[in-house]
C-alpha positions in Angstrom: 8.5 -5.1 17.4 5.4 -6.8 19.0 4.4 -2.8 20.3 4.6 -2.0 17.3 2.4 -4.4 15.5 -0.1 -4.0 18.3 -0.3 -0.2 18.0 -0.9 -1.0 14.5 -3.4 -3.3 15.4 -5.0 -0.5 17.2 -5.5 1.9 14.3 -6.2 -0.9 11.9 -10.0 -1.2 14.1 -9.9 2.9 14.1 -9.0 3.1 10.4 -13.2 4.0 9.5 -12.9 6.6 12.2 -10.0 8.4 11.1 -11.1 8.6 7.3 -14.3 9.8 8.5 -12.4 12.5 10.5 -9.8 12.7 7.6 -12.4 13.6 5.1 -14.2 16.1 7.3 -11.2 17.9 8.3 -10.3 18.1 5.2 -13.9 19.4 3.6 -13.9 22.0 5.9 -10.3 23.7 5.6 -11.0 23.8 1.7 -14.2 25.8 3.0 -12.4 27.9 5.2 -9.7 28.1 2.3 -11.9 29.7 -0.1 -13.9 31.9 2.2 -10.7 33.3 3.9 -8.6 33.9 0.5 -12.0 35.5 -1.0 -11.9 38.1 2.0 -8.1 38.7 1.9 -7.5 38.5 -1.7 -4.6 40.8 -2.5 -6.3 41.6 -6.2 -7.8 44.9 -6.0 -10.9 45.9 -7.6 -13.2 48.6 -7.1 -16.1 48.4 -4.5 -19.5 49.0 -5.7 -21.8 50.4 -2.4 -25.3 50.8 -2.3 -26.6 53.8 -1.6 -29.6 56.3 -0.8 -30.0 59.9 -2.1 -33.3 61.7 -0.4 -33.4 64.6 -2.3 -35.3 67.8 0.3 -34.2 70.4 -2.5 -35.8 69.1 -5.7 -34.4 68.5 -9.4 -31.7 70.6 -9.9 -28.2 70.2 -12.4 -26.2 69.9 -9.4 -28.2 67.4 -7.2 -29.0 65.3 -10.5 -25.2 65.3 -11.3 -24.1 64.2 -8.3 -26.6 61.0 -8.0 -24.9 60.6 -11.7 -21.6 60.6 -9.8 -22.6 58.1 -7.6 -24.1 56.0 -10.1 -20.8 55.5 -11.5 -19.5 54.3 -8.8 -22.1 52.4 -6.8 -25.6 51.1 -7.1 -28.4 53.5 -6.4 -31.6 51.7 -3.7 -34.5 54.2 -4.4 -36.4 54.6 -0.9 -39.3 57.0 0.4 -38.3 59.7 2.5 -39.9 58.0 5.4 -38.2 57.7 8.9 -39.7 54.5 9.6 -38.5 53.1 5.9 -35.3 54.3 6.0 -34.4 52.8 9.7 -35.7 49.9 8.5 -33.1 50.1 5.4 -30.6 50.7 7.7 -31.1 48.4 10.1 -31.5 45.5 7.6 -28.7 46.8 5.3 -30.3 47.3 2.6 -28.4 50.3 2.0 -24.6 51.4 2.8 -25.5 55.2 3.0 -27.9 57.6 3.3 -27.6 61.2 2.4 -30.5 64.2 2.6 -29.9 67.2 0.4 -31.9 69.4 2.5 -34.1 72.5 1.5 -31.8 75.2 -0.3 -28.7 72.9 -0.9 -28.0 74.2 -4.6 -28.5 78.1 -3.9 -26.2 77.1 -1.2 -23.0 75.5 -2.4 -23.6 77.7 -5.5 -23.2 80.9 -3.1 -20.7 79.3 -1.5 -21.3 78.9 1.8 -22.9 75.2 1.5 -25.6 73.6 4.3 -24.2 70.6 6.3 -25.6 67.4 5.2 -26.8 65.0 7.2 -26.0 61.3 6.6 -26.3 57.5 7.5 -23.6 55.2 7.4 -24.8 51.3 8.1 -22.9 50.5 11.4 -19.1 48.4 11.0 -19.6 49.1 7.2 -16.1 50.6 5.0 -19.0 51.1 1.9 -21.0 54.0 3.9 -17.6 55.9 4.7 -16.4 54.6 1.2 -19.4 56.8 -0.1 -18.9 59.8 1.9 -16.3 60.4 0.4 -17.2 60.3 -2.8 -19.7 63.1 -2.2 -17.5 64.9 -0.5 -15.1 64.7 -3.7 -17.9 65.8 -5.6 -19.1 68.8 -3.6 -15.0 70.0 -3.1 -14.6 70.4 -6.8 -17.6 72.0 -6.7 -16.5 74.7 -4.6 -12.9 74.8 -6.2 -14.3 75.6 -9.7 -16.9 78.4 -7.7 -13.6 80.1 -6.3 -11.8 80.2 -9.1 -14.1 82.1 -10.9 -14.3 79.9 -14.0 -17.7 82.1 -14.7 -19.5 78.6 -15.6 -22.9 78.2 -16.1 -24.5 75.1 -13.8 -24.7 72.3 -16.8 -21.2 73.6 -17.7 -20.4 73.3 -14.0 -21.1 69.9 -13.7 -19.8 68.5 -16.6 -16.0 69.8 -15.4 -16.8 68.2 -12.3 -17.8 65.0 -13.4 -15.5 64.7 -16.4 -12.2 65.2 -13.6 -13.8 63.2 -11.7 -13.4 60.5 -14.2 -10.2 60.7 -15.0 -8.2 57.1 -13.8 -4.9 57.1 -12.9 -2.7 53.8 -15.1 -0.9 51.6 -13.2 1.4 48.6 -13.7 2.6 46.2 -11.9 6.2 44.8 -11.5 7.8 42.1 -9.9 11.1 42.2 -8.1 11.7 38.7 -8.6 11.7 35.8 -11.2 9.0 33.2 -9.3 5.3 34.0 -9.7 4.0 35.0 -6.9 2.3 31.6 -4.3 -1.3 30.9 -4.6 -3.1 32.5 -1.9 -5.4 29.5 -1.7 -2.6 27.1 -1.7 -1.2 29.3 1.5 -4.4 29.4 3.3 -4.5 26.1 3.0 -0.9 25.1 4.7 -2.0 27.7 7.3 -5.1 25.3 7.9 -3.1 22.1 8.0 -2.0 23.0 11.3 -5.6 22.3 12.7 -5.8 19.2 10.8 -2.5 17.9 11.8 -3.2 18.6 15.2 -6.5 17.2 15.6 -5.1 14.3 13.9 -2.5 13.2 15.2 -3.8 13.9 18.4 -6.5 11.6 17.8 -4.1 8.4 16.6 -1.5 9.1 19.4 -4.2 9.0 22.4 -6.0 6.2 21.0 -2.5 3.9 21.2 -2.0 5.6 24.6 -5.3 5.0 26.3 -4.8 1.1 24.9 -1.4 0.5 27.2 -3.0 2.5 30.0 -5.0 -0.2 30.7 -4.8 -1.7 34.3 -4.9 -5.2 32.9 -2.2 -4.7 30.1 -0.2 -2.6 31.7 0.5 -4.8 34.5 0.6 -7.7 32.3 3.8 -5.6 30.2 5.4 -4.9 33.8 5.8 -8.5 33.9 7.0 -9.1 30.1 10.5 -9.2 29.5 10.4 -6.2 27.1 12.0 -3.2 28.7 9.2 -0.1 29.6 12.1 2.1 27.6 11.9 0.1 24.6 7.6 -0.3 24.6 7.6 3.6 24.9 10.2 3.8 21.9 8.4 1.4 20.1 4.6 3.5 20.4 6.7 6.8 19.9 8.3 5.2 16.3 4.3 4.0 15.2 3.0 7.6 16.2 6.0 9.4 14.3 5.3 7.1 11.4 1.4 7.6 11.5 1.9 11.6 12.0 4.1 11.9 9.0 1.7 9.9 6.8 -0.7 12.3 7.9 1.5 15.2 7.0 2.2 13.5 3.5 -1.5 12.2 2.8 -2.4 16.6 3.8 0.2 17.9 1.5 -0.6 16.0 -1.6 -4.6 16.1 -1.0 -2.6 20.1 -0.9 -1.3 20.0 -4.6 -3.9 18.1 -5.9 -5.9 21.0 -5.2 -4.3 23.3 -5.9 -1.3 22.6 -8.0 -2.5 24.2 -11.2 -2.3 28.1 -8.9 1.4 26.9 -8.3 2.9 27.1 -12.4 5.7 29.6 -12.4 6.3 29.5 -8.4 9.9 29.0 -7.6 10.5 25.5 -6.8 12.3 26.7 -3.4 9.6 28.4 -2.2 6.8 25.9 -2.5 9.5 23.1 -0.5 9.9 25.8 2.2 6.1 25.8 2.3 6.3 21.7 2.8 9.2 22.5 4.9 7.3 24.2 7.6 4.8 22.5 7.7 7.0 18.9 8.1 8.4 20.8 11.2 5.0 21.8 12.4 4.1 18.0 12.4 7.1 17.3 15.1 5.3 20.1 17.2 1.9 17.9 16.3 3.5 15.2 17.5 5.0 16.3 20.5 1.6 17.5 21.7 -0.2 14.5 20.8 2.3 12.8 23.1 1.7 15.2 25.5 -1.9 14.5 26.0 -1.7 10.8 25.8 0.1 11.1 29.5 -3.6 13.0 30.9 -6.3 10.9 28.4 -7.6 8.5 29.8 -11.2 8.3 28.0 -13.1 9.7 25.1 -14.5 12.2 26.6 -11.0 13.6 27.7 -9.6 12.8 24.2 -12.6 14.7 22.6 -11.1 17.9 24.9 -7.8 17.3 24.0 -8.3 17.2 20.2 -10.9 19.7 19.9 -10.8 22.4 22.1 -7.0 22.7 23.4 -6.8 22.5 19.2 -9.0 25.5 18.7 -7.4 27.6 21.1 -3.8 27.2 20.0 -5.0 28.1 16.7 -7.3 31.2 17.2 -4.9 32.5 19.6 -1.9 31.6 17.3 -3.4 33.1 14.2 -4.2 30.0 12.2 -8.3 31.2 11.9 -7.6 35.0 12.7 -5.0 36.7 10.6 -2.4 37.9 13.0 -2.9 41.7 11.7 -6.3 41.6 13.4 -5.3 40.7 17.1 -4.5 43.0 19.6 -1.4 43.5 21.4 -2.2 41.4 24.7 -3.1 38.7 22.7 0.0 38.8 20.4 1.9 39.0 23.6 0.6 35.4 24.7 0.7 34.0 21.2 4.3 34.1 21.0 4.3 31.4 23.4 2.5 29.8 21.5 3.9 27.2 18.4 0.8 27.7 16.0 2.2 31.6 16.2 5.8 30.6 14.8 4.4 28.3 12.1 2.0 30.9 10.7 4.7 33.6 10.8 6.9 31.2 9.1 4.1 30.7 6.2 3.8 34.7 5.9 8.2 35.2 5.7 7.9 32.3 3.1 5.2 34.1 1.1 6.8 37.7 1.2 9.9 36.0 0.1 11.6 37.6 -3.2 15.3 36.5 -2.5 17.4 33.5 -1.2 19.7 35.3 0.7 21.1 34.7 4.3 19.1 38.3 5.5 16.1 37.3 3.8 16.2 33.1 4.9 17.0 34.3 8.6 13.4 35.1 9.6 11.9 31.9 7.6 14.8 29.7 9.4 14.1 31.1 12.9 10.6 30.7 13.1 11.0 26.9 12.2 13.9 27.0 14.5 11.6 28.3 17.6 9.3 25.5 16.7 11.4 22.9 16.8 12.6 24.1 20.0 8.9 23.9 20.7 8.4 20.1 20.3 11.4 19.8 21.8 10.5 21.3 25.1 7.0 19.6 25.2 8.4 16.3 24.4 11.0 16.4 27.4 8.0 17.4 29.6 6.4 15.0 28.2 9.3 12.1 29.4 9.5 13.6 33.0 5.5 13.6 33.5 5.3 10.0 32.1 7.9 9.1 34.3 6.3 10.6 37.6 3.0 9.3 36.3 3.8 5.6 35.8 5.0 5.9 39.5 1.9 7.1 41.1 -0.8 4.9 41.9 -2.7 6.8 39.3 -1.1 5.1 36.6 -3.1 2.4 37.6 -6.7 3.8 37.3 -9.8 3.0 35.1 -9.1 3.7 31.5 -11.9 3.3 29.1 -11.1 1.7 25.5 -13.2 0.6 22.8 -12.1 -2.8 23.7 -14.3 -2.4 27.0 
């Protein structure tokens, strides 16, 4: 096992390096963690917009009662009814929405034939539409209590409004199935891990590589009597080993953060979870072994680990949710392993059975990815074999031992 030990050896001098990495990588998916499950949370709770009322038609019972309205439901940002303010508002969201109640807007909805209002929503916002319609719900019951012919005075008027407007629906919630439901920071997470594994392992596996492709050594191993076959075994046993350390160095850093969200969660779901993301780590592998056969420097192993990293996992809906990519994209991200291990996290999460219909989606998406590292690793074999034919395999190879 003399490959072995010296592959060891290597990652013994690049042990301050990889905690460095470790600890980074590990800093910034807790990050990511929290800002993504504070985004998605699944809790509901009511937004609160801010909004604008320029009032063109002076105090009135039905203008005063619907800023009252909104009041309720948002928090009111008192402006001039000057252009230039009020762009400025806009423009540096201060405000979610704007609406003018123009000259003659009470005699007007009180006649029934009411005055288009004009409005400003702050651009890409849900809160300005969110708002509109709250005014709009305000001004329809209006009208509905004017054509019934409830015979009403104005104060009267608005207090029916606003007192149906009030009204809040109860609601409970029930669940289908004995196990809590997973924390979504705990999923988030795992979804993560797949850019940490990647990076990684990448980053151990091309380090051993680079160290063998060395003109020097590797001439000096063609004339060992060690078999090629058995020195690539050996280096394939320490980068299995070292990946799957990773994996269980990720998962428990995993649990100790967030093992209190995880009391009441069926045992079988949280080892699916693990599951997944043991199988993703073959895929690591397999891609790590992949890029050892092109890396020949730092500079090449900095590309490998960082930017082929970040596009299989934007594209394969690790950073984006997959909900939010288009078709076309979706259409190349099922090529793509990252996609399969994410959709694999979201079948585990959704799960509220254990039978063979409901297991068949979980099972085929780690099934695909194992197919996955299977088909990289054999293209792996057949390049390394061409390779270490060519003259090529020969070249300059730059090491920290240079």
């Amino acid at each position: 096992m003399k490959v072995f030990n010296v592959c060891l050896l290597v990652i013994k001098r690049r042990i301050a390096t990889f905690v460095v990495y470790f600890t980074i990588f590990i800093g910034l998916s807790v990050v990511i963690t929290t800002l993504t499950s504070d985004q998605f949370s699944p809790d509901f709770s009511a937004m609160k917009p801010d909004f604008t009322v320029i009032n063109r038609d002076g105090a009135s019972p039905l203008a005063d009662g619907l800023v009252a309205f909104l009041r309720e439901n948002g928090s009111e940002v008192i402006l001039e009814d000057n252009i230039r303010a009020l762009q400025d508002a806009t423009f540096y969201r201060a405000t979610d929405y704007i609406v003018f109640l123009p000259h003659g807007f009470r005699d007007s909805v009180l006649s029934g034939a009411p005055l288009t209002l004009e409005t400003v929503k702050t651009t890409h916002s849900a809160n300005g539409y969110f708002t509109d319609s709250m005014v709009n719900q305000y001004l329809n019951q209006v009208r509905f209590y004017l054509a019934a012919g409830s015979g009403l005075s104005e104060h009267e008027l608005v207090e029916a409004v606003r007192r149906d407007l009030s009204l809040e629906a109860s609601a409970e919630k029930i669940r289908f199935s004995a196990s809590a439901p997973i924390d979504l920071n705990y999923m988030m997470y795992n979804q993560i891990q797949c850019y940490i594994l990647l990076v990684l392992i990448i980053l151990c596996v091309t380090n051993i590589t680079m160290v063998f492709k060395r003109p020097d050594i590797r001439m000096r191993n063609l004339c060992s009597p060690l078999r090629p076959r058995s020195m690539s075994a050996q280096q394939m046993l320490c980068s299995a080993i070292l990946g799957i350390m990773a994996w269980f160095l990720i998962t428990v850093v995993g649990f100790i953060m967030y093992g209190t969200g995880l009391s009441g969660v069926d045992g079988r779901i949280i080892a699916l979870v693990v599951l997944n993301t043991l199988v993703f780590t073959f895929v690591a592998l397999s891609v790590a072994a992949l890029s050892g056969t092109f890396v020949r420097s730092s500079n090449s192993q900095n590309a490998a680990a960082n930017i082929m990293t970040l596009s299989l996992c934007f594209l394969g809906g690790v950073f984006v949710p997959l909900e939010m990519l288009g078709e076309g994209i979706l259409s190349v991200a099922r090529f793509l392993p990252t996609y399969w291990n994410v959709t694999a996290l979201e079948r585990i999460y959704m799960l509220n059975s254990f039978g063979l219909d409901a297991m068949r989606p979980v099972w085929q998406a780690m099934a695909i990815q194992l197919a996955f590292a299977a088909a990289i690793l054999c293209i792996t074999l057949v390049l390394s074999k061409y390779l270490s034919q060519s003259e090529r395999s020969f070249g300059s190879v730059k090491t920290e031992l240079e």
